[in-house]
Structure formats: C-alpha cells, structure tokens
C-alpha positions as CSV (number, residue, x, y, z in Angstrom):
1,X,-17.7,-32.1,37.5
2,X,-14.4,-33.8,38.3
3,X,-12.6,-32.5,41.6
4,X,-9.7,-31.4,39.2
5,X,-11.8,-28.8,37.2
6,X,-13.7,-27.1,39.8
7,X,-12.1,-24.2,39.9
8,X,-11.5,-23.4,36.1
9,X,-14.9,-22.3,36.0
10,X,-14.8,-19.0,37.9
11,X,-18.7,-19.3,38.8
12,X,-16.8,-21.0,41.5
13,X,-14.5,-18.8,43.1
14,X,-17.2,-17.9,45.7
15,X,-16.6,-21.2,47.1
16,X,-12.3,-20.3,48.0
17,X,-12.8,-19.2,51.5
18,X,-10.1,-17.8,53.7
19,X,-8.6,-20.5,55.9
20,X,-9.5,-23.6,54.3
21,X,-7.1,-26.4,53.4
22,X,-7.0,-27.0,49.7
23,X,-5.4,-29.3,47.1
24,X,-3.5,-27.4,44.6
25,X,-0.9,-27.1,41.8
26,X,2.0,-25.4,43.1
27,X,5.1,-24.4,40.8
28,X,8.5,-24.9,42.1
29,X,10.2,-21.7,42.3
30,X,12.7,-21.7,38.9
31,X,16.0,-21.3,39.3
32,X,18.7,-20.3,36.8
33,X,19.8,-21.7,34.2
34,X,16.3,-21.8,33.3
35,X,14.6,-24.1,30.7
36,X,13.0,-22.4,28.2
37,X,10.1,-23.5,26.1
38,X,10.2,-23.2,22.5
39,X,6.7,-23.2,20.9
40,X,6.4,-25.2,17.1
41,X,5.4,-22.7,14.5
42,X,3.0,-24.7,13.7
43,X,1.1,-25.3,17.2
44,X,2.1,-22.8,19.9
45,X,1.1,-25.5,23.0
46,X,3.3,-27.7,21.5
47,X,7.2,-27.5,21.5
48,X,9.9,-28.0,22.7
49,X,12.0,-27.7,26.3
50,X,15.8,-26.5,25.9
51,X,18.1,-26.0,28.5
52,X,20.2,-22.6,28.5
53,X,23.0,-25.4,29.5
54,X,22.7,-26.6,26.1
55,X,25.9,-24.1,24.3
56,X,26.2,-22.6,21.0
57,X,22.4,-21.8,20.0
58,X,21.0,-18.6,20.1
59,X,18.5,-19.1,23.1
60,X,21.1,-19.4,25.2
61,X,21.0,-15.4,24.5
62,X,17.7,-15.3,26.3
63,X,18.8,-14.9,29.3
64,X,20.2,-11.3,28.6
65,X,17.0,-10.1,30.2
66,X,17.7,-6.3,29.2
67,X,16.7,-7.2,25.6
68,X,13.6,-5.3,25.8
69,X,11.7,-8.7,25.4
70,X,8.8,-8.6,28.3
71,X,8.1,-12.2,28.2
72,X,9.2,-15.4,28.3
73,X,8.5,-18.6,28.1
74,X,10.2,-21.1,30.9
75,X,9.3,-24.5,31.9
76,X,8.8,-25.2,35.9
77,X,8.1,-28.3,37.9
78,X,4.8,-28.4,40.1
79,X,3.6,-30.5,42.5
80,X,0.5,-31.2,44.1
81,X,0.2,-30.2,47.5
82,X,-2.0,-28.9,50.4
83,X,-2.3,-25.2,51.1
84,X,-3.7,-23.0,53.1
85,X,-5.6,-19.8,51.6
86,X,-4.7,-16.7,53.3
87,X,-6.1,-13.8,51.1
88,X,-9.4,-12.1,52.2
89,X,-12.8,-13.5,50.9
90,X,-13.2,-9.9,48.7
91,X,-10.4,-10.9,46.6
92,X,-10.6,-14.9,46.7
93,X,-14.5,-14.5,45.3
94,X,-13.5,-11.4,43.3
95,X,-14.0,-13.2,39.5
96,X,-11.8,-9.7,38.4
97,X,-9.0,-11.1,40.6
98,X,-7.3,-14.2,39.0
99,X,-5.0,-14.6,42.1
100,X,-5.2,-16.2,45.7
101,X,-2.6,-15.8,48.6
102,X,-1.9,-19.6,49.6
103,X,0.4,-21.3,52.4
104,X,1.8,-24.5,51.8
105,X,1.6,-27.2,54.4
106,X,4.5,-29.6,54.9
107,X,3.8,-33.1,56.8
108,X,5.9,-33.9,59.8
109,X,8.0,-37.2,59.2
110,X,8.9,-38.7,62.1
111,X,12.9,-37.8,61.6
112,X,12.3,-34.5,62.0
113,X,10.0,-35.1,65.7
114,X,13.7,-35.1,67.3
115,X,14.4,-31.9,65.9
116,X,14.1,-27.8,67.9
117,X,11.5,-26.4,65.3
118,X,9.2,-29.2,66.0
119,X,9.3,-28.8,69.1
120,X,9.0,-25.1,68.9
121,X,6.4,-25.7,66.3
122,X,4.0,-27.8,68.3
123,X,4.2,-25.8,71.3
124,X,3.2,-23.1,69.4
125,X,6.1,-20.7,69.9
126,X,7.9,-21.2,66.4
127,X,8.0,-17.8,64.7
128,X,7.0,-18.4,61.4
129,X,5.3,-22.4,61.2
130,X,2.0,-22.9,62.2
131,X,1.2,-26.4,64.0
132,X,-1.6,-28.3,62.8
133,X,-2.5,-31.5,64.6
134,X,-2.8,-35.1,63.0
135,X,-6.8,-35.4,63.3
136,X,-6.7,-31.6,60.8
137,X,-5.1,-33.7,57.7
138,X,-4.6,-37.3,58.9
139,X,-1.1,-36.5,59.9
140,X,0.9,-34.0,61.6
141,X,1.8,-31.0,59.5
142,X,2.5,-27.4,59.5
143,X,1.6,-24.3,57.8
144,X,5.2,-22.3,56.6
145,X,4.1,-19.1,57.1
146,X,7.8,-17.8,55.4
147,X,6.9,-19.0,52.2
148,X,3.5,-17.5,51.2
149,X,2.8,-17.2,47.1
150,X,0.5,-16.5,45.0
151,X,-1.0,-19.0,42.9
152,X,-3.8,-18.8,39.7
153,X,-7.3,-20.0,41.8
154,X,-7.3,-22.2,38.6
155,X,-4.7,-24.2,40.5
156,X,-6.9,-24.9,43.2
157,X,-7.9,-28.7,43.0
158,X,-10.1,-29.3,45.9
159,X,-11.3,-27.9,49.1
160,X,-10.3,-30.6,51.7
161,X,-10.9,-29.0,55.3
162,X,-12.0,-25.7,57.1
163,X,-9.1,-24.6,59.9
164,X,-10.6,-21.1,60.5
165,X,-10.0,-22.2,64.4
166,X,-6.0,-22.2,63.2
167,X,-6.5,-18.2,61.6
168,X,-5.7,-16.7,65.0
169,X,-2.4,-18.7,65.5
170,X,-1.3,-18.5,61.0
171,X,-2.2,-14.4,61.7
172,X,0.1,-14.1,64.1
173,X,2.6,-15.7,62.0
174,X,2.1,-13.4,59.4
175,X,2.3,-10.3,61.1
176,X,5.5,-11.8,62.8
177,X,6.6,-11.8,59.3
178,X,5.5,-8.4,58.3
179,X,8.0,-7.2,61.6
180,X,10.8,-9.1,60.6
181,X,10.5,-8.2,56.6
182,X,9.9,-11.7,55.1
183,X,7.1,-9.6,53.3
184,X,5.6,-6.6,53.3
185,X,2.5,-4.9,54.3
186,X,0.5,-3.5,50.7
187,X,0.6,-0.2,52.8
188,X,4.3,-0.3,53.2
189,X,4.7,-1.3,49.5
190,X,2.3,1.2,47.7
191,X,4.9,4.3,49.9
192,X,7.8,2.8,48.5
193,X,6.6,2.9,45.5
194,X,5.7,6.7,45.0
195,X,8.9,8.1,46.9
C-alpha cells in the first residue's frame, strides 16, 4: 500500500496515535475574495475555478452568504507538512469520527536563531511553541501550539516519529491556550451554547 493511501482506508485509524509526528495534507486557511469552484454539468469533479475578482457574472453574488445556500464550493491551497496529532486515541481510532486534532510543525531556519521566540522557544519558556530538537525531525523545529485545526485523518500521509516524551511540554502549551482564549475548552463551549 503506498505511504500516500494509508489512511483512506479507515481499518487504519487505529494506527493515528496521540503525539506522533505525521506527514499530512494541510489546507491553507482561505481568505476572501474566495475562488469558487464551478462543477461541469456534465462531470461534477471536473470544472472550473473562478475568482469572485472576476466582475460582472453572477457568482460573484455568491458571496452574499445569507442566501439560504448551506454549501459551497471554494478552492484552497494545501501543502504537505509535518504535524503533530493532539486529539485523544478514543476519537483518533474512532472510524465514526472522521476528524483529528493536528499541530503543525514549522522548521527553524537559521535567520530566525537570532531572533527572542527562539530563544524563548528553546529554552522552553515560549508560551504557545513547543521546541523540538534537531535529532526529533533531522532539523530544529517547533510545534505552534496557537494554530491547532482539524484536519480529515484521510489527510494523514505517514506516521514519521513518536514524541510522546514532548506531550508534557505541547500540554502545557495547550492549556496555556485554553487561559488566554486562543481556544476553548469543549466544556466551556457546550455552556455557551445552551445559555
């Protein structure tokens, strides 16, 4: 089975484990104007991309989000990358739950080794990155606990390498980030939601 389709079988999503490094497919965030994807009539996974910068057509009109329409179709860039999966095992081997909780991991370049954060970062005291050591990934790098997502576990490529010894540090990072608001606890969310 190639490395890419592992994880499109879901018989496999017992093997996504809390605090291991992965390969993955991770969409940009989209930003407005969006690009939208018109499907062919003819073959839905074909079509075309059309830029709401593009005037005097009626798709520009679909960014009146009030229409009542509940979908829509928008084209986003990915990029490969390594992450970090922080949901529990229950939901990362639960074939009912289509999502994991990732972290991405950024690589160090050696401009930014002059810089506070890396500093901060390596000593361990950065609020919200998470230092990982060159002999982890082959170079330094570090976890951006500010930026969790959720991803499809279809999107996972590979498993690349186990930093459970890295959980206690990327934890406190995330409660650090529960604290300041960055996200919120499910606990906090589901109360908000009923009042």
């Amino acid at each position: 089975m190639s490395k890419n389709t592992k994880f499109l079988e879901q018989s496999n999503w017992s093997l996504i484990k809390r605090g291991w490094v992965f390969e993955a497919v991770v969409p940009f965030a989209g930003e407005r104007p969006l690009d939208f994807f018109i499907p062919d009539q003819r073959n839905s996974y074909r079509g075309r991309k059309h830029s709401i910068s593009q005037t005097g057509t009626s798709v520009a009109l679909s960014e009146n989000f009030e229409t009542g329409q509940s979908e829509f179709e928008i084209v986003l860039k990915v990029k490969r990358r390594k992450v970090v999966i922080i949901s529990s095992d229950d939901l990362n081997g639960d074939n009912s739950h289509d999502d994991v909780i990732v972290a991405k991991i950024y690589s160090i370049k050696e401009h930014e080794k002059d810089e506070e954060w890396y500093h901060l970062t390596k000593a361990g005291t950065h609020p919200l990155f998470a230092y990982l050591p060159d002999a982890v990934t082959g170079k330094e790098c570090y976890v951006d606990l500010s930026n969790t997502t959720t991803i499809h576990k279809n999107m996972l490529l590979d498993e690349k390498y186990d930093i459970t010894e890295f959980m206690d540090i990327i934890e406190q990072r995330i409660e650090y980030c529960y604290q300041m608001g960055v996200y919120k606890k499910i606990s906090q969310i589901n109360k908000e939601d009923i009042s």
